[in-house]
C-alpha positions as MATLAB code, in Angstrom:
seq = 'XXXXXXXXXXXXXXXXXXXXXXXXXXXXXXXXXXXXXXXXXXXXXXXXXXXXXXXXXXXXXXXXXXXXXXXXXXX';
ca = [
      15.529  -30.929    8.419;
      14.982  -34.448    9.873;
      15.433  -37.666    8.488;
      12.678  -39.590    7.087;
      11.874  -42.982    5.495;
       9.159  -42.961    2.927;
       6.774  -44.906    3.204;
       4.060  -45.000    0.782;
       1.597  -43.000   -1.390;
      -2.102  -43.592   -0.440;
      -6.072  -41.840   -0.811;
      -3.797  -38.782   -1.799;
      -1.400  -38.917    1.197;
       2.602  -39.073    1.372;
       3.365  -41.464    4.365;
       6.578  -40.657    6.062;
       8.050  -42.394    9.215;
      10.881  -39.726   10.743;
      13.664  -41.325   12.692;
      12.112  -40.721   16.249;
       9.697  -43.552   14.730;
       6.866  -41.240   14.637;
       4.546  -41.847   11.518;
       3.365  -39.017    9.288;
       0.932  -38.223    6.280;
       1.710  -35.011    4.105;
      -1.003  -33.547    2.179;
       1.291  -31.638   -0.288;
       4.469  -32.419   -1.843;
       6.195  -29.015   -3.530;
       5.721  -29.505   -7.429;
       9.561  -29.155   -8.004;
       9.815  -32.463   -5.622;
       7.311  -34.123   -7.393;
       9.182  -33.498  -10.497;
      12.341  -35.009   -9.307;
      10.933  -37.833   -7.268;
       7.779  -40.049   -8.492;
       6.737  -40.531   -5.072;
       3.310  -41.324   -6.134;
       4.419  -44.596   -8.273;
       8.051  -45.096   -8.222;
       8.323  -48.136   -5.494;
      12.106  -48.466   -5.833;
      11.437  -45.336   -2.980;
       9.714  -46.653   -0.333;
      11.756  -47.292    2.184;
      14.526  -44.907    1.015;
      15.794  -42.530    3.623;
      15.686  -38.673    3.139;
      16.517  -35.347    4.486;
      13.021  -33.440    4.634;
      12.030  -30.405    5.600;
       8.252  -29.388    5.978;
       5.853  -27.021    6.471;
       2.137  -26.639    8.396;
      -1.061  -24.029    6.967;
      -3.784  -23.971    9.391;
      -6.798  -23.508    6.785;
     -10.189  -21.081    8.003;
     -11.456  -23.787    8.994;
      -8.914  -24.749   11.849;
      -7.497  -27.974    9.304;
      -3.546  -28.372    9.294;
      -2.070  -28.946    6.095;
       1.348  -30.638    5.810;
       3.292  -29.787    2.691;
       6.981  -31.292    1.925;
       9.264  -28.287    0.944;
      12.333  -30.016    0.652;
      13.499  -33.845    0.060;
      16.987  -34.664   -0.331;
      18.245  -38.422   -0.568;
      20.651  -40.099    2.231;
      22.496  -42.322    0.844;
];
């Protein structure tokens, strides 16, 4: 897991900035998380920190998909 600060929800990305600054767009977000968080319109979360934990599918076609597994609030 690694601490993240959401950024935003854009053209079908989840923008996440971890702590080592590094910036990050996530295809996928695990339904369940989606359920729980609105990341795609709830803007009282960007810029709230989380624990996350994701995953990486390299695709036939060589593509890397990012998918969130697991989002858990810092407070």
């Amino acid at each position: 897991m690694i601490n993240a600060q959401f950024k935003s929800y854009r053209d079908g990305y989840f923008f996440f900035e971890f702590e080592t600054g590094e910036d990050m767009a996530f295809d996928q977000v695990h339904p369940k998380i989606l359920y729980r968080y609105n990341l795609k319109e709830d803007e009282s979360l960007i810029d709230a920190m989380f624990l996350l934990t994701f995953s990486e599918h390299v695709e036939d076609d060589d593509s890397v998909i990012y998918r969130i597994e697991s989002l858990k609030p810092l407070e």
